[in-house]
N, CA, C, O and CB atoms as a CASP TS submission, in Angstrom:
PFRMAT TS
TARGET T0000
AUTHOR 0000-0000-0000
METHOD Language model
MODEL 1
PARENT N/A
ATOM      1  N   UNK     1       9.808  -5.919  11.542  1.00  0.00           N
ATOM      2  CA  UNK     1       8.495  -5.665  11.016  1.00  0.00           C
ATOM      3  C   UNK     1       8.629  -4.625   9.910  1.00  0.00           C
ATOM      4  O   UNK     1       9.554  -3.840  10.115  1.00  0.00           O
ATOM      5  CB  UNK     1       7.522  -5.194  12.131  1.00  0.00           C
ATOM      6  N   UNK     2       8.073  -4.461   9.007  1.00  0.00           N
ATOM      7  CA  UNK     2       7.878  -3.760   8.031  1.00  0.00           C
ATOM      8  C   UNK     2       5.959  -3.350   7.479  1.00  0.00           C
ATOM      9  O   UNK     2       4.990  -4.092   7.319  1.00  0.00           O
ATOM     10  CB  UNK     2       8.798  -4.611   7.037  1.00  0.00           C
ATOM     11  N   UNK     3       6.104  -2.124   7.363  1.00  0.00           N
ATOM     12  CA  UNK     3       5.356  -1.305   7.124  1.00  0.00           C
ATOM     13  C   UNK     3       4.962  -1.081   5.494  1.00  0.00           C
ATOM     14  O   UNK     3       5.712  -0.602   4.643  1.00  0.00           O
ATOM     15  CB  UNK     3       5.892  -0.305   7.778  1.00  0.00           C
ATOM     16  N   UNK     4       3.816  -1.478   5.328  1.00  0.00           N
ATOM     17  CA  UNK     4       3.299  -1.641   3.492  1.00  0.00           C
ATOM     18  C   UNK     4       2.878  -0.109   3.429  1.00  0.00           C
ATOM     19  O   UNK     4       1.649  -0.177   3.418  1.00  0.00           O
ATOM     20  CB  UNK     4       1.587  -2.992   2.986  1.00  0.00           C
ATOM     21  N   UNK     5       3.195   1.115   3.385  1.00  0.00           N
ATOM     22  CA  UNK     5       2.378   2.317   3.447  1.00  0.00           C
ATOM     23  C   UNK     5       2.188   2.766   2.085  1.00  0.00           C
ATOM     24  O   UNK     5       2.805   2.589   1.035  1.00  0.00           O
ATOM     25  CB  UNK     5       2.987   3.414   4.300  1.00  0.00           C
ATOM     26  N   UNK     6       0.967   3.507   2.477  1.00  0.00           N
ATOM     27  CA  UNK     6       0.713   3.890   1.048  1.00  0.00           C
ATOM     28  C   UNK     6       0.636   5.469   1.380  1.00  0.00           C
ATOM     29  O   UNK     6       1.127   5.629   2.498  1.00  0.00           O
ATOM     30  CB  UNK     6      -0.779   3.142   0.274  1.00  0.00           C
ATOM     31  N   UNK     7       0.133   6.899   0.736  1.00  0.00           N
ATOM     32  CA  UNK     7       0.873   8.028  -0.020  1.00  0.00           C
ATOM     33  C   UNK     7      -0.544   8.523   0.776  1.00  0.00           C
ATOM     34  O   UNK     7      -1.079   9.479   0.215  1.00  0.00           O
ATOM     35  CB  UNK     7       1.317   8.120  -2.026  1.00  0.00           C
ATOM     36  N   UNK     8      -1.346   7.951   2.178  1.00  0.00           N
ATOM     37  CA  UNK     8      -2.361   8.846   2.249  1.00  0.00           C
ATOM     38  C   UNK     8      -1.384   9.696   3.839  1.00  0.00           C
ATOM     39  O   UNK     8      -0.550   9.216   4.607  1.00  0.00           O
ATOM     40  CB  UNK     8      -4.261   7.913   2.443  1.00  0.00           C
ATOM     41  N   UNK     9      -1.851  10.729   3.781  1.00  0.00           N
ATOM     42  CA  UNK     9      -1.408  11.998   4.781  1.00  0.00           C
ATOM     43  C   UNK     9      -1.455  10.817   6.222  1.00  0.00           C
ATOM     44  O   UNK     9      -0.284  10.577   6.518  1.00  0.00           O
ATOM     45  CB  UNK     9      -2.885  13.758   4.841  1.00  0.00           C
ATOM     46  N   UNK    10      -2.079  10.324   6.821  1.00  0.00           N
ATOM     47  CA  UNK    10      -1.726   9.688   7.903  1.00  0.00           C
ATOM     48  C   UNK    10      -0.506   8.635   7.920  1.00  0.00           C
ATOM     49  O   UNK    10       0.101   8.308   8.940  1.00  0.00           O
ATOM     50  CB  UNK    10      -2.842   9.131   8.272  1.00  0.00           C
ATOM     51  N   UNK    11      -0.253   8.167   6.642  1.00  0.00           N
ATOM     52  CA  UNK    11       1.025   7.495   6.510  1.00  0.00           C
ATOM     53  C   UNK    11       2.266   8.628   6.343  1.00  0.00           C
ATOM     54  O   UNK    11       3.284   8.176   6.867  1.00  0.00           O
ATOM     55  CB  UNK    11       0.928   6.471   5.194  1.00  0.00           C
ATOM     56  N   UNK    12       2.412   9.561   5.941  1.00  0.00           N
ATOM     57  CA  UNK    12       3.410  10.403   5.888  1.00  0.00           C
ATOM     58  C   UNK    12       3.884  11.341   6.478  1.00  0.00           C
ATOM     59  O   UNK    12       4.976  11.886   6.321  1.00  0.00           O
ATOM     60  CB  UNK    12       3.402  10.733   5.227  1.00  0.00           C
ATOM     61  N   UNK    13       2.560  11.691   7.616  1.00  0.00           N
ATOM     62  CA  UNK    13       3.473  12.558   8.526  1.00  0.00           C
ATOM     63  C   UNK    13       4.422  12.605   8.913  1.00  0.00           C
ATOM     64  O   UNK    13       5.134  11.770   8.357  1.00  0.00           O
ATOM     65  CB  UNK    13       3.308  12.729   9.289  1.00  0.00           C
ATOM     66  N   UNK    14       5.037  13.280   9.791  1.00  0.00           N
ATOM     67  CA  UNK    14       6.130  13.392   9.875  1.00  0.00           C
ATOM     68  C   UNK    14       6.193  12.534  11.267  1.00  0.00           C
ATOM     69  O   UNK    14       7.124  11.808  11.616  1.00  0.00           O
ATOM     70  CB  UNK    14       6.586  14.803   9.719  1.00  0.00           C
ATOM     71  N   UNK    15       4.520  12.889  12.249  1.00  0.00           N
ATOM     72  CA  UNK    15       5.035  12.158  13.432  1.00  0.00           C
ATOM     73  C   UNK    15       4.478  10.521  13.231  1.00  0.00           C
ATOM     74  O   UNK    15       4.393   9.573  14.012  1.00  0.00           O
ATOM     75  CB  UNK    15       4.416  12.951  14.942  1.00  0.00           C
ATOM     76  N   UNK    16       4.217  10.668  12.078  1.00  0.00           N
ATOM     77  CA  UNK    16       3.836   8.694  11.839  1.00  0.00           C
ATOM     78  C   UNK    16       5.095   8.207  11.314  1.00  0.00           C
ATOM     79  O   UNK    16       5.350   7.009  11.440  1.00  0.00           O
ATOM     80  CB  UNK    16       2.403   8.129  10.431  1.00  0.00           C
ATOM     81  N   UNK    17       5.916   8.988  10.739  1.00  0.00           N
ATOM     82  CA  UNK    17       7.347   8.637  10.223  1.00  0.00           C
ATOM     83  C   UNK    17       8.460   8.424  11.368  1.00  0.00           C
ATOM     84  O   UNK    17       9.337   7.570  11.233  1.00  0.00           O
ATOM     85  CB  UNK    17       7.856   9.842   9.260  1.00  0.00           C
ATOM     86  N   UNK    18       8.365   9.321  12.597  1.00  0.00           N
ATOM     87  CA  UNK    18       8.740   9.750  13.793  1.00  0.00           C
ATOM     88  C   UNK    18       8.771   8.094  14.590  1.00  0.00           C
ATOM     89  O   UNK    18       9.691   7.327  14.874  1.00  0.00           O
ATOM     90  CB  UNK    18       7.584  11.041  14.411  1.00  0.00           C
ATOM     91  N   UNK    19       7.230   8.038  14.762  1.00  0.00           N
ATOM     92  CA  UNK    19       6.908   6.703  15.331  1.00  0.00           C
ATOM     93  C   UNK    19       7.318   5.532  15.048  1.00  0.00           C
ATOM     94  O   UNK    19       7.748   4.643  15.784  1.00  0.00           O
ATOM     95  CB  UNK    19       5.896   6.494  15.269  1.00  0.00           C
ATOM     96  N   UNK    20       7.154   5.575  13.882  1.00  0.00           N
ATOM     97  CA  UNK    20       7.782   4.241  13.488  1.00  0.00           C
ATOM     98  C   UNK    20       9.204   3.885  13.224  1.00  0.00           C
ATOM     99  O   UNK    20       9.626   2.729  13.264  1.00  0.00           O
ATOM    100  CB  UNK    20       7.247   3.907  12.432  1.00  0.00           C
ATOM    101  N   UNK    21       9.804   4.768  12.996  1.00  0.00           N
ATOM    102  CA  UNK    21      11.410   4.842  13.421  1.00  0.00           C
ATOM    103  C   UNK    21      12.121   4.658  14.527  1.00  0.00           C
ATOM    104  O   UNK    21      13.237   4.145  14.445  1.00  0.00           O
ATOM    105  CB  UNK    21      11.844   5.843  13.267  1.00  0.00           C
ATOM    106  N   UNK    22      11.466   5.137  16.020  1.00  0.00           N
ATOM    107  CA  UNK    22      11.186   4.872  16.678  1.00  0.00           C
ATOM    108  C   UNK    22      10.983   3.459  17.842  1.00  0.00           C
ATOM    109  O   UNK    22      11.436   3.079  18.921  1.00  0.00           O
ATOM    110  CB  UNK    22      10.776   5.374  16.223  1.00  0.00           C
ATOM    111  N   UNK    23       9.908   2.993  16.705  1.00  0.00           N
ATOM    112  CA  UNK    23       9.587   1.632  16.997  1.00  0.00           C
ATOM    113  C   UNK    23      10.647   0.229  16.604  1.00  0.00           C
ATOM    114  O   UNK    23      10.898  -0.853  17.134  1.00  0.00           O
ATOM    115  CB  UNK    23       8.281   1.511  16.272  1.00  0.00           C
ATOM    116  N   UNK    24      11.022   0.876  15.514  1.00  0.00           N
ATOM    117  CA  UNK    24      12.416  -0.018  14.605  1.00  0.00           C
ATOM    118  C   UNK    24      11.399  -0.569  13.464  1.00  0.00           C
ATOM    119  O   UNK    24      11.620  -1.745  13.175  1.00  0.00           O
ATOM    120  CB  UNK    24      13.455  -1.694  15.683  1.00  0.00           C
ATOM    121  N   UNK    25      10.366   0.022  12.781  1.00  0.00           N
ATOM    122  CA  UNK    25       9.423  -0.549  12.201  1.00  0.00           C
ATOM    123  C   UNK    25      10.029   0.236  10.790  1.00  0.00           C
ATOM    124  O   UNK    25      10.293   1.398  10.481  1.00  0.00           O
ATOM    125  CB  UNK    25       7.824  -0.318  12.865  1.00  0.00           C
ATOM    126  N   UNK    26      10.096  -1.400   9.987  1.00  0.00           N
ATOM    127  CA  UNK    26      10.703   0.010   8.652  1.00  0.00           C
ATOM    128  C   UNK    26       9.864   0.033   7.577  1.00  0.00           C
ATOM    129  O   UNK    26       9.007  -0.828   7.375  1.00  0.00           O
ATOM    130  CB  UNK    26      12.367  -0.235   7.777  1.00  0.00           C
ATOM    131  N   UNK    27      10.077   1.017   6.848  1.00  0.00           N
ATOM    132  CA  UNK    27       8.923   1.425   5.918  1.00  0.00           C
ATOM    133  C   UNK    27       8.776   0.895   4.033  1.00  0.00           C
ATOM    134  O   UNK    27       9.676   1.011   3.202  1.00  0.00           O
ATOM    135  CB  UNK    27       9.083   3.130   6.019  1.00  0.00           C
ATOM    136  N   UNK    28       8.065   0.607   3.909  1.00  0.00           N
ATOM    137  CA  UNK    28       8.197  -0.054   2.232  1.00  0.00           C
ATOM    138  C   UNK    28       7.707   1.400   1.704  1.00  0.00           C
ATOM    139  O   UNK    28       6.625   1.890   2.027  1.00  0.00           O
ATOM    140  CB  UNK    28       6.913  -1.734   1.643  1.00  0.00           C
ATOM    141  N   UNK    29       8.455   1.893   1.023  1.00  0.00           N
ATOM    142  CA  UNK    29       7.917   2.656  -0.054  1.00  0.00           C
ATOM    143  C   UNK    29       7.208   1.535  -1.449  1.00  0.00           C
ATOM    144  O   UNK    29       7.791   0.588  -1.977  1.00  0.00           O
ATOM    145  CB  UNK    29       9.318   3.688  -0.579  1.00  0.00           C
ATOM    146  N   UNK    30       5.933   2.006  -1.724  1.00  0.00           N
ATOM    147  CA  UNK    30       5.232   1.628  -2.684  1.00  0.00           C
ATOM    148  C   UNK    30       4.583   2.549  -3.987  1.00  0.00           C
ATOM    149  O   UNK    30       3.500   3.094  -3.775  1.00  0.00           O
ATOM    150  CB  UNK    30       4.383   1.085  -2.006  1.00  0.00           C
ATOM    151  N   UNK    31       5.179   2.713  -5.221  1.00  0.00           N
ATOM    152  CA  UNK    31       4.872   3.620  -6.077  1.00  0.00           C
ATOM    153  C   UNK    31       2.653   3.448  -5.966  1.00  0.00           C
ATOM    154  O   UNK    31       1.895   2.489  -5.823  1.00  0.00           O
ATOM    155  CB  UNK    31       5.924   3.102  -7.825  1.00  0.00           C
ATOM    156  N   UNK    32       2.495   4.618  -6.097  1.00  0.00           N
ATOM    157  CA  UNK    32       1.068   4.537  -6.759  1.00  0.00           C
ATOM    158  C   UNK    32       0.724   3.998  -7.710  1.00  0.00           C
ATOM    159  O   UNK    32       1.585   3.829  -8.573  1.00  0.00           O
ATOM    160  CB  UNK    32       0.606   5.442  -7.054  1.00  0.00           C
ATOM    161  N   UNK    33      -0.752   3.463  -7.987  1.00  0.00           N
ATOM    162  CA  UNK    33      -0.723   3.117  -9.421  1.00  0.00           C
ATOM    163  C   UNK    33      -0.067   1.988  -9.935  1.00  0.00           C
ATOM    164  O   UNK    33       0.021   1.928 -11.161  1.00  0.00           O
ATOM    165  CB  UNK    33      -0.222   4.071 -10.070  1.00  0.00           C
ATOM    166  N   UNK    34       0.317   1.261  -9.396  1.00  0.00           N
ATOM    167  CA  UNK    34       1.202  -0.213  -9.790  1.00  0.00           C
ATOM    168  C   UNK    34       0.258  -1.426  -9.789  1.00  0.00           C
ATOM    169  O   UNK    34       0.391  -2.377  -9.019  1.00  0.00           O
ATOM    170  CB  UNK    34       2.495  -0.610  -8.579  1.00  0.00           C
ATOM    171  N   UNK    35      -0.325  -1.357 -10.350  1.00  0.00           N
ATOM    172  CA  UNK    35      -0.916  -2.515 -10.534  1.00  0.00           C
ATOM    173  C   UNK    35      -0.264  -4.037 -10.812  1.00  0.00           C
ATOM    174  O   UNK    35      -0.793  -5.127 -10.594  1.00  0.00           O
ATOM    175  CB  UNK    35      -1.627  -2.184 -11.453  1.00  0.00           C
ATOM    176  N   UNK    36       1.117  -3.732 -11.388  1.00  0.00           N
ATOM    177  CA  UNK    36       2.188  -5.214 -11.378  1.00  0.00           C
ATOM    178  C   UNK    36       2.984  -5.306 -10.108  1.00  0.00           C
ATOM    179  O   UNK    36       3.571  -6.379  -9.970  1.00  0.00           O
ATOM    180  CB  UNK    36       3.462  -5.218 -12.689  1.00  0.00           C
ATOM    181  N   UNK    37       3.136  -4.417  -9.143  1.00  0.00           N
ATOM    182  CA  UNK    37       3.487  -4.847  -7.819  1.00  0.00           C
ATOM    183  C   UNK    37       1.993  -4.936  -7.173  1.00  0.00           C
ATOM    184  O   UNK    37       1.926  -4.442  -6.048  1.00  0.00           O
ATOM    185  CB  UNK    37       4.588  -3.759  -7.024  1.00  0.00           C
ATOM    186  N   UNK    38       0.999  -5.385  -7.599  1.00  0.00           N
ATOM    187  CA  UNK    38      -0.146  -5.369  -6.785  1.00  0.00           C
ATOM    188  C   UNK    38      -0.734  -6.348  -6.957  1.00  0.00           C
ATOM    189  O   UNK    38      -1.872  -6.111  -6.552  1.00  0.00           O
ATOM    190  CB  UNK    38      -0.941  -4.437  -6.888  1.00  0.00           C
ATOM    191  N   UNK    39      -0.658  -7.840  -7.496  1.00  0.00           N
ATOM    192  CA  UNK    39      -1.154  -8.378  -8.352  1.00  0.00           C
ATOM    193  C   UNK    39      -3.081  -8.538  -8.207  1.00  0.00           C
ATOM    194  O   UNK    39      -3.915  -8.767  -9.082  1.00  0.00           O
ATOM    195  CB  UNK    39      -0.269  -9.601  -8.357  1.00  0.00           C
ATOM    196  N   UNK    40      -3.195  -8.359  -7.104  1.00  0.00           N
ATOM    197  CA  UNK    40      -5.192  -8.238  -6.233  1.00  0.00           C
ATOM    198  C   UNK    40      -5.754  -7.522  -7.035  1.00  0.00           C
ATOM    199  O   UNK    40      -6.923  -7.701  -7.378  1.00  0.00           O
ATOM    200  CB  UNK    40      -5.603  -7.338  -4.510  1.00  0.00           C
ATOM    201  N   UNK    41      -4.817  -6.350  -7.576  1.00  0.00           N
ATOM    202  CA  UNK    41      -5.696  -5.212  -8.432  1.00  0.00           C
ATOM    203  C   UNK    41      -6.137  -5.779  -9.505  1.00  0.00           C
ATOM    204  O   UNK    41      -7.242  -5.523  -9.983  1.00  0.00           O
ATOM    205  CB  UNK    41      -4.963  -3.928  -8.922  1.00  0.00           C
ATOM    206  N   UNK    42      -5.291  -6.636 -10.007  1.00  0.00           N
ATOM    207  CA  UNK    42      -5.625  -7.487 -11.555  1.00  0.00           C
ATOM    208  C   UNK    42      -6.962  -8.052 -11.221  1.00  0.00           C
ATOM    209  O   UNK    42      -8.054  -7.929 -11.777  1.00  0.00           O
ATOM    210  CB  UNK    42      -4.416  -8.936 -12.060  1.00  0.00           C
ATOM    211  N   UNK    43      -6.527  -8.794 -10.016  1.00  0.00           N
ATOM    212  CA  UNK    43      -7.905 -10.063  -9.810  1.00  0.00           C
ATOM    213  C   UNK    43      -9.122  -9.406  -9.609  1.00  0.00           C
ATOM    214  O   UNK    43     -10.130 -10.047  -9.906  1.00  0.00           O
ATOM    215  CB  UNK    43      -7.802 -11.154  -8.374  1.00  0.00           C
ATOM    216  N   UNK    44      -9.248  -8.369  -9.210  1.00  0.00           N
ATOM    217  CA  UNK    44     -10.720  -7.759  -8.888  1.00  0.00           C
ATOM    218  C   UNK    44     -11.207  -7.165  -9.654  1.00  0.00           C
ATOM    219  O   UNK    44     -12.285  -6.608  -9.449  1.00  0.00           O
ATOM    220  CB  UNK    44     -10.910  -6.986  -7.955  1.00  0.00           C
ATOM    221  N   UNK    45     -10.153  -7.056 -11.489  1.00  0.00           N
ATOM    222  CA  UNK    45     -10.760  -6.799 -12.847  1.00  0.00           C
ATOM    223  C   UNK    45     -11.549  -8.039 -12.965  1.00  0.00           C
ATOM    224  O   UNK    45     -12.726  -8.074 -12.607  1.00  0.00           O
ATOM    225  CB  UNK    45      -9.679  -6.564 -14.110  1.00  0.00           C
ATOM    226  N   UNK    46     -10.985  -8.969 -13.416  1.00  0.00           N
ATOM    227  CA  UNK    46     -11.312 -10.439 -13.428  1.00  0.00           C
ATOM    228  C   UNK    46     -12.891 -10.676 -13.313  1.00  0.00           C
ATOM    229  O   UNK    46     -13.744 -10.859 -14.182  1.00  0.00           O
ATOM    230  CB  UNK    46     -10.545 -11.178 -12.189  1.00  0.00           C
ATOM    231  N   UNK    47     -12.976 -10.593 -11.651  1.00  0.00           N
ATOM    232  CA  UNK    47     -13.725 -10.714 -10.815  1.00  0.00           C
ATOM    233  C   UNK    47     -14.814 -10.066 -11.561  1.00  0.00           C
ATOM    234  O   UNK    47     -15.310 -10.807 -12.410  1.00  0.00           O
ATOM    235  CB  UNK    47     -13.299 -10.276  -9.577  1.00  0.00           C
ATOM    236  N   UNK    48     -15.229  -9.108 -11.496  1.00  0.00           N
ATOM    237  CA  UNK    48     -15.995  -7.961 -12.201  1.00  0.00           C
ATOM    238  C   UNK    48     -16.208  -7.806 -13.057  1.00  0.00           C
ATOM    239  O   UNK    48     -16.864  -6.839 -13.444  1.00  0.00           O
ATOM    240  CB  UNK    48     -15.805  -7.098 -12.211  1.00  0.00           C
ATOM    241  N   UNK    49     -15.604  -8.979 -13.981  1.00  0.00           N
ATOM    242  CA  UNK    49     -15.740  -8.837 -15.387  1.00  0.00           C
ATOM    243  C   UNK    49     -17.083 -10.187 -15.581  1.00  0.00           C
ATOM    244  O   UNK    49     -18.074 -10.171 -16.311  1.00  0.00           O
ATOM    245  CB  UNK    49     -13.968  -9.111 -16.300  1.00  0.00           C
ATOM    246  N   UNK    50     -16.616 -11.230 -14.636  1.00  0.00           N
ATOM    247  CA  UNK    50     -17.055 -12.265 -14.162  1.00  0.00           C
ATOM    248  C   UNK    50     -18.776 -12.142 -14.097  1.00  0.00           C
ATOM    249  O   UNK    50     -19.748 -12.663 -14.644  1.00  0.00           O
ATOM    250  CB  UNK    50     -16.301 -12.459 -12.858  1.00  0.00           C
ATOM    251  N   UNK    51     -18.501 -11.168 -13.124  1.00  0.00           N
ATOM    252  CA  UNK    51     -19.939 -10.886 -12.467  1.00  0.00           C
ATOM    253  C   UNK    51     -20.767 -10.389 -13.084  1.00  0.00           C
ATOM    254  O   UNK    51     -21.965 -10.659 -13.001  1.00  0.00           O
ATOM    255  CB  UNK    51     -20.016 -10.161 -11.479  1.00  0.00           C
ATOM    256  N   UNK    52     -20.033  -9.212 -14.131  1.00  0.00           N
ATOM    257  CA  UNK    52     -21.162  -8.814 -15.588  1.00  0.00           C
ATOM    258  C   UNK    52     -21.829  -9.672 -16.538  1.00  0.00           C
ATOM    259  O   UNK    52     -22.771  -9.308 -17.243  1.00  0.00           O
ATOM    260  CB  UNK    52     -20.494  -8.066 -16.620  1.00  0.00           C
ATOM    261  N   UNK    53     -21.122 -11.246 -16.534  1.00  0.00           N
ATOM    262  CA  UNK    53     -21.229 -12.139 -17.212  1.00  0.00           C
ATOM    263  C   UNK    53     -22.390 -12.916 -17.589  1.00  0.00           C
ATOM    264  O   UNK    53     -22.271 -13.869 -18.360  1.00  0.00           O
ATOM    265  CB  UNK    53     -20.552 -12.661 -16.839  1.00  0.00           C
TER
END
């Protein structure tokens, strides 16, 4: 299993890091702000652009 986490304080503790190591659950580091590893972020410009339409 693998873990999509993102950079908020309940993903980084130390005992949520603890746990899941633990568990054998491993972790994806994901930069912030990536909108090209994100591709949803694009679509919900789209979307919204759509809807102003």
């Amino acid at each position: 299993m693998v873990f999509h986490a993102g950079f908020g304080t309940a993903h980084t503790a130390k005992s949520t890091k603890c746990w899941l190591n633990d568990h054998g659950v491993g972790v994806l580091d994901w930069p912030a702000n990536s909108p090209d590893l994100n591709p949803i972020e694009n679509l919900w410009g789209i979307v919204k652009k759509k809807m102003e339409a």
